[in-house]
C-alpha positions as a printed Julia matrix, in Angstrom:
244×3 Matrix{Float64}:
 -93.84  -35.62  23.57
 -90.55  -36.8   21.65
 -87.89  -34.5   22.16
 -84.07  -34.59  20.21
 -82.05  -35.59  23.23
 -82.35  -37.34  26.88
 -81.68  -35.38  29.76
 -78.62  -37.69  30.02
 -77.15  -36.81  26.29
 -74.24  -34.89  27.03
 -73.13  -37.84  29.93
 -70.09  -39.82  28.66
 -71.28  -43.2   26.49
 -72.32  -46.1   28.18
 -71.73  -48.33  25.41
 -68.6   -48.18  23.59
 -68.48  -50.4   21.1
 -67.41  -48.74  18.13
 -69.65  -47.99  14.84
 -69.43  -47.89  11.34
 -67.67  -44.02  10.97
 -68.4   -43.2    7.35
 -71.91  -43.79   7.37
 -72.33  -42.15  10.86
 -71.13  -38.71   9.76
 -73.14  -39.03   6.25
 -76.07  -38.9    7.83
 -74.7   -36.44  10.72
 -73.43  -34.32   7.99
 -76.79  -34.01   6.33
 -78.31  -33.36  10.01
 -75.94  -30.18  10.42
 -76.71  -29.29   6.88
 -80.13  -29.13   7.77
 -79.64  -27.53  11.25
 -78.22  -24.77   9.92
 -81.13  -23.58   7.38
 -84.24  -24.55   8.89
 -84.05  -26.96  12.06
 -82.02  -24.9   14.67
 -83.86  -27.16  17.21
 -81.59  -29.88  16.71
 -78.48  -27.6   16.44
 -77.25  -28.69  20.29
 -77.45  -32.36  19.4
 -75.46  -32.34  15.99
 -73.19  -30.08  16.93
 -72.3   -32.84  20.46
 -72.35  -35.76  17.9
 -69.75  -33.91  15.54
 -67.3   -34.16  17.95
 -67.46  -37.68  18.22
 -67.45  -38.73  14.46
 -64.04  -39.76  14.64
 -64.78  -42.41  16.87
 -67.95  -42.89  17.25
 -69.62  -45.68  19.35
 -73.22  -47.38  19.87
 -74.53  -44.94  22.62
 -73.3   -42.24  19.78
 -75.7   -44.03  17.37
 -78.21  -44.29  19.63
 -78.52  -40.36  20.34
 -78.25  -39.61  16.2
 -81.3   -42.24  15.88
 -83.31  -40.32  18.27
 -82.47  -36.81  16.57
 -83.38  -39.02  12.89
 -86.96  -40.11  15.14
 -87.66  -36.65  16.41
 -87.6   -35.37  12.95
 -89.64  -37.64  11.67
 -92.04  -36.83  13.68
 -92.04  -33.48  13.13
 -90.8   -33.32   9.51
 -93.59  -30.13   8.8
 -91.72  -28.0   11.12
 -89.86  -24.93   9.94
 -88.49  -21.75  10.3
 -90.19  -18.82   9.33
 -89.42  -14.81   9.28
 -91.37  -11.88  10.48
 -89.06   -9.31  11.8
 -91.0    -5.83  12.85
 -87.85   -4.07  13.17
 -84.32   -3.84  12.21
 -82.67   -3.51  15.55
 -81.06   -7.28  16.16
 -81.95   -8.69  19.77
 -79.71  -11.44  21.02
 -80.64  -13.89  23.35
 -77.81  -15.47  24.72
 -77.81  -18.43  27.39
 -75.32  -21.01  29.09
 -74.89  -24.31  31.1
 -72.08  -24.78  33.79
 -69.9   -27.95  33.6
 -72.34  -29.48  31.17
 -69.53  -31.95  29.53
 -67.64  -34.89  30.78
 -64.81  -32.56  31.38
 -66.42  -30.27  33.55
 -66.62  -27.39  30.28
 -69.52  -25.44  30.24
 -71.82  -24.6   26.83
 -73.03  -21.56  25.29
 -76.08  -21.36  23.33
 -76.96  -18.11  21.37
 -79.95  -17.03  18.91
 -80.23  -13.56  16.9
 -83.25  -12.48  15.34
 -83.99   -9.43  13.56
 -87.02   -8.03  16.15
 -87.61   -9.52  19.29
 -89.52  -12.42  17.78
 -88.95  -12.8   14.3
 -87.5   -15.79  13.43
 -83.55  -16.99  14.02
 -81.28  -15.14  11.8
 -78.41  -16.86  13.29
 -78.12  -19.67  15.89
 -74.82  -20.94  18.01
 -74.84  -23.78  20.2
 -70.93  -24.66  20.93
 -68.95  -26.4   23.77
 -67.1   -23.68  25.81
 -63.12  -23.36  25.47
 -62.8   -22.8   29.24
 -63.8   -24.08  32.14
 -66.0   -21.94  34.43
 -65.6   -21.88  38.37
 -69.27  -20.82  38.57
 -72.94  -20.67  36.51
 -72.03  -16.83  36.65
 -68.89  -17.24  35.1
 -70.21  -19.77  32.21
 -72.61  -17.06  31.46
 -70.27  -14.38  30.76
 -67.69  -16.86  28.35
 -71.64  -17.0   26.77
 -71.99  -13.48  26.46
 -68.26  -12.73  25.17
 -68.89  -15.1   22.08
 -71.59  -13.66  20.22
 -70.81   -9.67  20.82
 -68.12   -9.77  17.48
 -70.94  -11.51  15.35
 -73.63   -8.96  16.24
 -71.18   -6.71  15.92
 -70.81   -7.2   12.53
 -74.55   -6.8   11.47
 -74.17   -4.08  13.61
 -71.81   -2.59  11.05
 -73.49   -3.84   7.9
 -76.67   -2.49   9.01
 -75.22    1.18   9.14
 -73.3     0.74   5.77
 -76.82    0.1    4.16
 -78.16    3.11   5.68
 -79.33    1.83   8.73
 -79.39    2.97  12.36
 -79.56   -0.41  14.91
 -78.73    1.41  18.5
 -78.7     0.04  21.06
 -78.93   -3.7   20.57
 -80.51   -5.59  22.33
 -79.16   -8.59  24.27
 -80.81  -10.85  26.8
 -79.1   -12.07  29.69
 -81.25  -14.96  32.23
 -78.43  -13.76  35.03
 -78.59  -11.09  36.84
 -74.89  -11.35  38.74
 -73.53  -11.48  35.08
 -75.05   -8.87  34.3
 -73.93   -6.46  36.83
 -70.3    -7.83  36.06
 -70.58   -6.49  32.78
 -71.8    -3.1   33.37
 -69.29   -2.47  36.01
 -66.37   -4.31  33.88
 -65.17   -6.9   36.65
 -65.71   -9.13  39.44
 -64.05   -8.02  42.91
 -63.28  -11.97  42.83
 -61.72  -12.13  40.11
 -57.91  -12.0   39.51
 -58.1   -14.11  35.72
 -56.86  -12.11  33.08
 -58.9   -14.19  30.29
 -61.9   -13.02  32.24
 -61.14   -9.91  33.25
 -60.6    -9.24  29.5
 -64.26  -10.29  28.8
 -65.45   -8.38  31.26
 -64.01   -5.18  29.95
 -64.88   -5.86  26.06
 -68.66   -5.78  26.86
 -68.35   -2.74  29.12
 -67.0    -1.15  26.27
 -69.62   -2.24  23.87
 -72.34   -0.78  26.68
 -70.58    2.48  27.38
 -70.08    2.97  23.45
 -74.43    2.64  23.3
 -73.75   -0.32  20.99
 -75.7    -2.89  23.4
 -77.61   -2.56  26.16
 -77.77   -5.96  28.07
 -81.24   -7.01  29.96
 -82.57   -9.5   32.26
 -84.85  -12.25  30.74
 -86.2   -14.63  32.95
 -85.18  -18.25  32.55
 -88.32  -19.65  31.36
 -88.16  -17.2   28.47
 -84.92  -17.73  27.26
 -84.63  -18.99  24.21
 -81.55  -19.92  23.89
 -81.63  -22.11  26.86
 -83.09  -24.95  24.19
 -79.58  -24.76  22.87
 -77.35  -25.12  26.09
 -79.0   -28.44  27.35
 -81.57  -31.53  26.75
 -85.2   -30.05  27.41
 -88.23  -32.13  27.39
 -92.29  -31.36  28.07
 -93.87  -28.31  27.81
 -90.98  -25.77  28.3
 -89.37  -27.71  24.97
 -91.68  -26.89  22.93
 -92.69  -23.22  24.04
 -89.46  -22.67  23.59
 -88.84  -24.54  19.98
 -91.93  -22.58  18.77
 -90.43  -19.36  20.12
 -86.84  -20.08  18.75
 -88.98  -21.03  15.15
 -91.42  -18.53  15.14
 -94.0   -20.7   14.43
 -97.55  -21.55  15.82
 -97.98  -24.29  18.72
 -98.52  -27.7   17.38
């Protein structure tokens, strides 16, 4: 089954022979534009190939014309909504030392109900570099609490009550980190920072955190290249559409 990306996508270009620029980020451009409303399944690859559209190169071209091939093939695909609830659940995921330069990336999905369809989707390269998969996972889990947040609040000024929220985890050490509001092992004040912010969030009954096992993750299809079956249980799930 075609899939948007190689296992090898985020590895550094093999060819680097430089491209036309103005008609590579046209077309990426429209890609993002279309990421954004309806496609979040191709969200990790545009959002990679963004950050190389001031100099992009053939092995750059090559990974946008398998994202253009992939959608071809499954141009009927799209995103549809059936929330049963209004209490946001936030599945939030991440993968350690992903990029050339050892950074890790988060990938994040909210939906209204616990399946009904992405209401927003994040898949971005991490800011700081992670000594551990446990680590990664908390920089994750720090970057979506302000957005949900924020619904959080607009959901109560319309009259609405959302508590707890729910927001699933795949790691079990991060978890505990967060309810306890530090790592013994930890002496970073950037982290230790994180740690506290989400402890507050749990103590104040705004979120309640909980263990999702990896293969149900959802947001793992943003954090790194999937292919076979797991790709496109989770694509459907992400979607909320119907296996094809």
């Amino acid at each position: 089954m075609a899939t948007p990306s190689l296992p090898s996508f985020f590895e550094e270009a093999v060819n680097k022979t430089p491209v036309e620029k103005f008609s590579f980020m046209s077309m990426l451009m429209k890609l993002m534009y279309l990421a954004k409303r309806t496609r979040a399944d191709i969200l990790k690859e545009v959002c990679y190939l963004s950050t190389k559209g001031q100099t992009p190169v053939i092995s750059d071209q090559h990974k946008l014309d398998r994202v253009l091939s992939y959608l071809r093939g499954t141009w009927s695909l799209m995103t549809t909504f059936s929330p049963t609830s209004l209490i946001p659940h936030l599945y939030v995921d991440a993968s350690s030392t992903t990029h050339v330069d050892m950074k890790g990336h988060t990938g994040c999905v909210m939906m209204m109900s616990p399946r009904g369809g992405p209401m927003w989707v994040a898949s971005v390269k991490q800011k700081l570099v992670s000594k551990s998969s446990t680590e990664a996972e908390l920089i994750a889990l720090d970057y979506p609490i302000s957005q949900l947040m924020a619904v959080k609040y607009l959901l109560n000024d319309l009259g609405y009550t959302c508590d707890p929220m729910i927001v699933y985890q795949d790691n079990k050490s991060t978890i505990k980190m967060t309810e306890k509001g530090y790592d013994c092992g930890s002496n970073t004040k950037h982290i230790m920072v994180r740690y506290f912010y989400i402890k507050e969030r749990i103590e104040n009954g705004d979120i309640n955190v909980c263990y999702l096992p990896t293969e149900d993750m959802i947001a793992d299809l943003l954090t790194k290249p999937l292919t076979g079956k797991l790709f496109l249980r989770l694509r459907n799930l992400m979607l909320n559409i119907n296996s094809v």
